[in-house]
MARNUTI-697289 format. One record per residue (C-alpha): z, y, x; residue in one letter. Coordinates in steps of 0.2 Angstrom, whole numbers, plus 5000, padded with zeros to 4 digits. Each point is the difference from the previous one (the first is absolute). Example, Ala and Ser with C-alpha at 12.3 -4.5 7.8 and 13.67 -1.06 7.14 Angstrom:
<rs>
503949785062a/499750175006s/
</rs>
This chain:
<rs>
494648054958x/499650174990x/500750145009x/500550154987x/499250165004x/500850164999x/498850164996x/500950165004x/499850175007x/500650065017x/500250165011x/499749945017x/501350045011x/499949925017x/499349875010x/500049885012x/498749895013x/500549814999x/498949895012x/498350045003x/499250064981x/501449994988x/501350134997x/501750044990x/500050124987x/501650094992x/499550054984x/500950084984x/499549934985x/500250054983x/500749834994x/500849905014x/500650165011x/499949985021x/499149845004x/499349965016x/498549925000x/498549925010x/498150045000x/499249865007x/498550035013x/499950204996x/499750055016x/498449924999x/498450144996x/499649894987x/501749984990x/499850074983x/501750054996x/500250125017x/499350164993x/501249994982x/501549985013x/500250125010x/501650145000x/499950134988x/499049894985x/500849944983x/499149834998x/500149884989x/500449855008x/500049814995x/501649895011x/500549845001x/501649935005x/499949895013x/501449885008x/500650145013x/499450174995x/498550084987x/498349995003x/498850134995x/498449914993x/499150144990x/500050194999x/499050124992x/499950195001x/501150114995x/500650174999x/499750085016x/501250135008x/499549985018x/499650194999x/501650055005x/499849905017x/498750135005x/501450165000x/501549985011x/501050074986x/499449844991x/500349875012x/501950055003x/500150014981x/499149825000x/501249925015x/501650064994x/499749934984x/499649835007x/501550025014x/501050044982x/499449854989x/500349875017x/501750085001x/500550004984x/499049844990x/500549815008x/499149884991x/499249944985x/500850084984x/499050074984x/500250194999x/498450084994x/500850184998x/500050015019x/498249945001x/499550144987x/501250105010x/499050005016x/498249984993x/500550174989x/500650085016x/498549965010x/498850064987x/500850165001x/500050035017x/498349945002x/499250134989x/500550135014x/500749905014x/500350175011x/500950094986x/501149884994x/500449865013x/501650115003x/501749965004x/500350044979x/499149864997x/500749895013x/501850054992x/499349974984x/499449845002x/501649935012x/501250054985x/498949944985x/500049835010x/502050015005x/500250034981x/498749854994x/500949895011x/501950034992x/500650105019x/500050174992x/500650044982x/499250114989x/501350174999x/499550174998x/499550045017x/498549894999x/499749944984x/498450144996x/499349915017x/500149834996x/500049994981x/498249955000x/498749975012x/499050174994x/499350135016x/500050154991x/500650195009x/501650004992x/500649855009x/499350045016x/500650195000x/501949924994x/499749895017x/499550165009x/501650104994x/501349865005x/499449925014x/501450005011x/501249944986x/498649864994x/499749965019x/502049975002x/500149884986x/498449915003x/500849975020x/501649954993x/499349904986x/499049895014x/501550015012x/501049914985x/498649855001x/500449965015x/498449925003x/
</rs>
């Protein structure tokens, strides 16, 4: 029996050991949103696939849908922004966006604007990881993704933020200026979820 094979990209988001070589990966892909899926053996020095998978890399991947969960079967190497692991301004930036995303996203649904979303966001802060992994662009990001996902409507307040997925100064200086109010509204914004 033919198994159909799905090529996408990913960001990697997290992971997980299972059993002695294999491991769980949550990834964010551009066509079928969170999956969870497992790596077979990558543990092993001589898997193939464990240096295209690792946090902070935006491979394209190659699934297949097994009985019970995805398998990851291929990957090849991406865009890489694990350069914002080496500043600590970069990681926070890096983990609360992954904390976000495993907040906010359950489950397999197609929304490629949220993909764009982050992969724009991280190519951003990678190109200066100590200047702009700031709490602007952590606000920035929660409410463009509150908004993409239908919890925040687009008013006055926000809409220059979150009209588009642009990073120029404009937007981050409008961030800057109304950060209390904009911090307010994204709290109570995931306070309303209620997840």
């Amino acid at each position: 029996m033919a198994h159909h094979l799905y090529h996408t990209q990913a960001i990697v988001i997290g992971h997980a050991d299972r059993g002695d070589a294999n491991r769980a990966f949550y990834l964010l892909t551009r066509e079928l949103g969170l999956v969870v899926a497992t790596a077979q053996s990558i543990r092993h020095l001589k898997s193939k696939l464990r240096y295209h998978l690792q946090l902070g890399r935006i491979p394209s991947v190659t699934l297949v849908r097994g009985r019970e969960t995805w398998r990851i079967v291929g990957a090849e190497a991406g865009e890489d922004v694990s350069r914002l692991w080496r500043f600590s301004a970069g990681r926070r930036f890096i983990r609360s966006s992954f904390a976000l995303i495993r907040k906010l996203i359950h489950g397999e649904e197609h929304n490629p604007a949220v993909f764009e979303l982050f992969t724009e966001a991280f190519r951003y802060v990678s190109a200066d990881p100590a200047a702009r992994a700031d709490s602007e662009a952590e606000l920035i990001i929660t409410l463009r993704l509150l908004h993409h996902l239908g919890y925040l409507q687009a008013d006055q307040r926000v809409l220059p933020l979150i009209k588009n997925n642009e990073w120029e100064s404009e937007v981050l200086a409008q961030a800057k200026n109304r950060r209390e109010d904009l911090e307010l509204l994204a709290k109570e914004t995931l306070l309303s979820t209620h997840l």
